[in-house]
C-alpha positions as CSV (number, residue, x, y, z in Angstrom):
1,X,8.8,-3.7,3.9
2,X,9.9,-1.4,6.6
3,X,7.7,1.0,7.9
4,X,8.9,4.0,9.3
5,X,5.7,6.1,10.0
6,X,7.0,8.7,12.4
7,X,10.8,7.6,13.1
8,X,13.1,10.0,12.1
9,X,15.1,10.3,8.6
10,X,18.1,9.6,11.1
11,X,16.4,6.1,11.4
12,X,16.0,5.4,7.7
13,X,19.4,6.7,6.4
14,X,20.7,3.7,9.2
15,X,18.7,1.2,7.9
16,X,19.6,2.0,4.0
17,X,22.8,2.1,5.4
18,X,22.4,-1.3,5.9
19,X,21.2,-2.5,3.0
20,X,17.4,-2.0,3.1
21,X,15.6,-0.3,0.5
22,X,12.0,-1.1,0.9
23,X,10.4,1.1,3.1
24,X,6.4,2.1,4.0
25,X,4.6,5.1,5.0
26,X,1.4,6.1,6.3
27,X,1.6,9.9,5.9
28,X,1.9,11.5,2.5
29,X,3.7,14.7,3.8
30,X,5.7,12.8,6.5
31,X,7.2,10.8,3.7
32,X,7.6,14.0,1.3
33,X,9.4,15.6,4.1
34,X,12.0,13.2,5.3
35,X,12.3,10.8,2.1
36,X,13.1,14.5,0.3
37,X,16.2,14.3,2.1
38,X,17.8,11.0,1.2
39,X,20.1,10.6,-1.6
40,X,20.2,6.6,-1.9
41,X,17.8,4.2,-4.3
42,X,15.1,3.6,-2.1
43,X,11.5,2.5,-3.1
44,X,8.4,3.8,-0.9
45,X,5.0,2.6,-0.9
46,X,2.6,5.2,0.6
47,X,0.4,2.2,2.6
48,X,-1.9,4.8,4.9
49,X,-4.9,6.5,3.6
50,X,-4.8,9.0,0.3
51,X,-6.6,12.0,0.8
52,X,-8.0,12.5,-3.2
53,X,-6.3,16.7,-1.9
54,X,-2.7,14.8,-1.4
55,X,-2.5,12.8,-5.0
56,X,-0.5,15.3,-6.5
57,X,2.3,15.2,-4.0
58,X,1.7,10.9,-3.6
59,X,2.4,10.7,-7.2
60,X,5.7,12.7,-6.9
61,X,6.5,11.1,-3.7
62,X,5.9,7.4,-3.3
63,X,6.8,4.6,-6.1
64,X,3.8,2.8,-5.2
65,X,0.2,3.6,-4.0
66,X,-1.1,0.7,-1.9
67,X,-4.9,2.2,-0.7
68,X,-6.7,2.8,-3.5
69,X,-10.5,2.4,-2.4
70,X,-12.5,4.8,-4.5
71,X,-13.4,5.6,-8.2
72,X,-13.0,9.1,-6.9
73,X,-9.3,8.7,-5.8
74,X,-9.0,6.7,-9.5
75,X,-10.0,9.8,-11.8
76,X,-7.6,12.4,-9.3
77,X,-4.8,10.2,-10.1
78,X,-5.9,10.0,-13.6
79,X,-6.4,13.8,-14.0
80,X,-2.8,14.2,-13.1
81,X,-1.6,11.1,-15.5
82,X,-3.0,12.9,-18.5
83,X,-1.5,16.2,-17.4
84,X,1.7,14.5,-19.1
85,X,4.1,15.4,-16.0
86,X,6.6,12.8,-15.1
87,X,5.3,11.0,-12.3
88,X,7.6,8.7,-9.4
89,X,4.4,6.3,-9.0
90,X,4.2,3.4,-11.3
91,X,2.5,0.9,-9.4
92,X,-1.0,0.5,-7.0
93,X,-2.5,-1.8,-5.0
94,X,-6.6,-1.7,-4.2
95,X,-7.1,-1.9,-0.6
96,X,-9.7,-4.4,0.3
97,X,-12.1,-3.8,4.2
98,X,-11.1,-7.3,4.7
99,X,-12.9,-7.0,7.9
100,X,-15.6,-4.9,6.7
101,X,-14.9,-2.7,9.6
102,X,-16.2,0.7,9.6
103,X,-13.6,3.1,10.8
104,X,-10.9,1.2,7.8
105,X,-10.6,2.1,4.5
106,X,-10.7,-0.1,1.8
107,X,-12.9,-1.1,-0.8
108,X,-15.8,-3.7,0.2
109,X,-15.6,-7.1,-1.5
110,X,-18.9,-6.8,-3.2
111,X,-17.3,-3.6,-4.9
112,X,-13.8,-4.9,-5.7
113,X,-14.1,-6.3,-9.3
114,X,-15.8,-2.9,-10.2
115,X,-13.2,-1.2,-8.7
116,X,-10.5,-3.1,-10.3
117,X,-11.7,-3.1,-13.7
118,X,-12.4,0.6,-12.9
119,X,-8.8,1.7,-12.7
120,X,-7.8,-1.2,-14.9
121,X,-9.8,0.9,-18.0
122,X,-8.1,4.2,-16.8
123,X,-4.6,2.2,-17.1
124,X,-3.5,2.0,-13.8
125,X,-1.5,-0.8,-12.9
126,X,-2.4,-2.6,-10.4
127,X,0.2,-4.5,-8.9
128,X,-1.8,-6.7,-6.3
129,X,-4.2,-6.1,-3.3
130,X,-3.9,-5.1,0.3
131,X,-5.3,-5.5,3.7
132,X,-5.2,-4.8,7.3
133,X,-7.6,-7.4,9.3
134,X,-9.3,-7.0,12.2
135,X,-6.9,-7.1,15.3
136,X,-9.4,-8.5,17.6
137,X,-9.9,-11.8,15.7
138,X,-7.7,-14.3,14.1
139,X,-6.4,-13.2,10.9
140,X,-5.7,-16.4,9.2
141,X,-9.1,-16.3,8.1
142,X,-9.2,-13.3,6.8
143,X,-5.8,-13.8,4.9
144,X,-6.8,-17.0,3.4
145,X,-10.2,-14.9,2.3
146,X,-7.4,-12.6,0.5
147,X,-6.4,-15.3,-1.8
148,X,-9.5,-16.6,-2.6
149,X,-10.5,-13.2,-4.0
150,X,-7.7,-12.3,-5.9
151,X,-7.3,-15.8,-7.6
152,X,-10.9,-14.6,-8.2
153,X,-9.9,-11.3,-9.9
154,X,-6.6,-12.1,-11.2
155,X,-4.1,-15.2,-9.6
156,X,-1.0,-12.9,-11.2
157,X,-1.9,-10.0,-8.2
158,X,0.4,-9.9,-5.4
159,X,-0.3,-9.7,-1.7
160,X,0.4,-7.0,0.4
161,X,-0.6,-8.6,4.2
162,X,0.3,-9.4,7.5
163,X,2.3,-6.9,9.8
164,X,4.6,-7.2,13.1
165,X,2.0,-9.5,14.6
166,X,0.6,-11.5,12.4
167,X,3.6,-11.9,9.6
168,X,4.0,-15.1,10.1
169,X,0.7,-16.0,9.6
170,X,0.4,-13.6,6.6
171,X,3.4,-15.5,4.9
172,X,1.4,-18.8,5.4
173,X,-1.3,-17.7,2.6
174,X,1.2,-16.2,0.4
175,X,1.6,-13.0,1.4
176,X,3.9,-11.5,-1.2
177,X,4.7,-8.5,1.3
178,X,4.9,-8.0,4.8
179,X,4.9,-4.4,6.6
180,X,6.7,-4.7,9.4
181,X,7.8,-1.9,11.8
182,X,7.7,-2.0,15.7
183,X,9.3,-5.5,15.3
184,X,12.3,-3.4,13.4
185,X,12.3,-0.2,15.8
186,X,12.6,-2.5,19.6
């Protein structure tokens, strides 16, 4: 995945241009604003923090949702589910504090089966889990933690870890996706 958090739509036309059609944001109305514009098939996972205020536009926006962390944000996405109103998101992914870090979001480990099980009842579907891990620290152990829990909640889930610096490392435990961005933009 190519993330394009604050480069301009002149940037992402170029690189659809070229083929690529996976592409990451961090900002629900950055992405509304310049992914508005483009006419190509492109799919966009919203991978920053969703404000429970912003689900109505994420759900329009992105095809994918990869921070859920609450039950809170759950039941807003929910709300507007049963509101019967054709929706671009299909698919989430329940971000895991890997690094139980305090200024991350993410759902703790202790509280991810509730979580998933959570969102599974209200018919979500969940795709696979995501992380960021500390960047101080080395985050092989922290990716091969990744796969120990989700064999533990469900070995089908994908992966969504590693980024410019540590996808390489991230691919060795089976990352499923990488987001990779200042290695693209150089």
């Amino acid at each position: 995945m190519i993330v394009t958090k604050n480069r301009p739509l002149e940037d992402v036309q170029k690189l659809i241009n070229l083929g690529f059609f996976l592409f990451g944001e961090n900002r629900v109305q950055e992405a509304k604003s310049k992914f508005q514009e483009i006419q190509s098939n492109y799919k966009l996972h919203l991978i920053g923090p969703l404000q429970s205020n912003k689900v109505k536009i994420a759900l329009k926006t992105f095809d994918t949702i990869q921070t859920l962390n609450t039950k809170k944000l759950i039941n807003e996405i929910d709300k507007e589910f049963n509101k019967n109103k054709i929706q671009r998101t299909k698919d989430f992914y329940i971000q895991i504090n890997i690094g139980e870090e305090k200024q991350k979001s993410g759902v703790n480990e202790a509280d991810l089966e509730d979580l998933f099980n959570y969102a599974k009842n209200k018919n979500l579907n969940i795709k696979g889990l995501m992380c960021i891990p500390p960047f101080s620290g080395e985050p092989s152990y922290f990716f091969k933690k990744m796969v120990k829990i989700r064999d533990q909640i469900d070995v089908n889930l994908n992966l969504s870890m590693g980024m410019s610096n540590d996808y390489i490392d991230a691919i060795k435990y089976s990352s499923n996706m990488v987001r990779i961005g200042s290695k693209i933009f150089i």
